[in-house]
C-alpha positions, 0 to 999 in steps of 0.5 A: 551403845558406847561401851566406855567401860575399859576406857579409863583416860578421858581428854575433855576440851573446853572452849572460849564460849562455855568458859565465859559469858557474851560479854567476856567475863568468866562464867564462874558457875560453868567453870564450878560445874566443870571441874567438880564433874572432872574431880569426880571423875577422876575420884572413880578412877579415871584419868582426867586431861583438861585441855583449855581455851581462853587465855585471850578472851579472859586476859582481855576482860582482866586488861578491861580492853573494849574488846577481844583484840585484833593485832598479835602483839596485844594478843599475846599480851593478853594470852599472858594475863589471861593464863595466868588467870585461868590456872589460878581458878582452875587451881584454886577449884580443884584444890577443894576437891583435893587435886593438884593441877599442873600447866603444860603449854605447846605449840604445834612445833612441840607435837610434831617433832617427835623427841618432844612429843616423847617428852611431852607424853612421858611428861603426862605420864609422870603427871597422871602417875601421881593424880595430878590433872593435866591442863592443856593450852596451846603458848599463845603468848610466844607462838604466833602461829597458833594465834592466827592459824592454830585453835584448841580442837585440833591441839585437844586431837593432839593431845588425846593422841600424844597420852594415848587417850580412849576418849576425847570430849570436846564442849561447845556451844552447840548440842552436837554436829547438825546437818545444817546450821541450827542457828538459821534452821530450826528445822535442822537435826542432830546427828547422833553419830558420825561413822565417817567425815564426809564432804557432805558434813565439811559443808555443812561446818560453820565457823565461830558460833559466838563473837568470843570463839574461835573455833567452828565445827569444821575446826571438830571435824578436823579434830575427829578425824585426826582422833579416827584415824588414831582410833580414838572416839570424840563426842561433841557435846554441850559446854552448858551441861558438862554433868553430861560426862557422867551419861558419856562414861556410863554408855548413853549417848549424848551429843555428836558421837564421832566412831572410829571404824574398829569401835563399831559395834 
């Protein structure tokens, strides 16, 4: 078992496919469960960074566009739109529970140059000093190269590193890592935890899982690795169930644990 007892600040990542339904509108009972499961969090004592994907796939269903578009230009344009949106709900939720939010947009430029990493940390010190929630997303309506190569499980790894994190979560469409594709397989098994990125589990690593998402477990992999190498646990769980980070805080094992080697037990 996990002893999450002396870790206090807590990353939680939350994608496209838990944010909104197939058919790109925003699934506002999930968001609900979401934030009021953060504040909670947060009123016991933790430290709270809510890194979010969307911005695209809700500017797109705001602009009424047939579908999530393909081009950069109306990309951005929708990123524009779309956070705007999301900060306005995110906003407007977590003030009921009496937190204030503050958005912070990065690039990959900004947390790989090390004078700004040094601000961006000191900036989310300042943040997190005075109760306020931190939300993340990369600044996809200037920064092409986060929209074509980029994705939100590496910038949440990122991020969980630049603020010192002792825990990343990160919500999916799926209960956890697999050894082989569930979607095909109904035989395949969740593995409990992960000790080690392996070439055998990189094969097993799909894409997207679903038409809004951009991301796939080899995308999580990525983002375990980089959160090993920093000594950092992540657990990959279910976007459907995020009440699953009050079994997480209070050492019961849910999902795909990804366990750095100094946190063996």
């Amino acid at each position: 078992m996990l002893n999450l007892s002396q870790s206090r600040r807590i990353v939680v990542k939350v994608g496209t496919s838990t944010l909104t339904y197939p058919n790109g509108k925003l699934n506002i009972r999930c968001i609900e469960r979401l934030v009021r499961c953060i504040a909670d969090l947060e009123n016991r004592g933790y430290e709270m960074v809510l890194v979010s994907s969307g911005a695209i796939g809700v500017g797109a269903s705001k602009l009424r566009l047939p579908e999530r578009p393909t081009t950069t230009r109306m990309k951005q344009a929708a990123a524009a739109v779309g956070q705007c949106e999301l900060m306005h709900i995110y906003d407007k939720m977590f003030l009921e529970y009496g937190l204030n939010v503050a958005q912070i947009l990065l690039t990959t430029e900004e947390t790989s140059i090390e004078h700004r990493r040094v601000n961006i940390h000191n900036t989310m010190e300042a943040l997190m000093e005075t109760g306020t929630v931190p939300i993340v997303n990369e600044n996809d309506s200037v920064a092409t190269e986060e929209i074509e190569f980029g994705d939100n499980d590496t910038l949440s790894a990122s991020v969980a590193r630049l603020c010192d994190a002792d825990l990343l979560v990160i919500f999916t469409d799926m209960d956890g890592l697999f050894d082989d594709d569930p979607r095909a397989n109904p035989e395949a098994r969740l593995i409990p935890v992960v000790r080690e990125i392996t070439d055998e589990l990189s094969a097993v690593a799909g894409g997207a899982g679903t038409e809004n998402g951009t991301g796939g477990m080899a995308t999580k992999l990525h983002a375990a690795q980089l959160c090993m190498e920093q000594g950092i646990p992540m657990f990959v769980i279910n976007g459907s169930k995020p009440e699953t980070l009050y079994d997480i805080t209070e050492g019961r094992l849910a999902g795909t644990l990804f366990l750095p080697p100094e946190k063996e037990e």
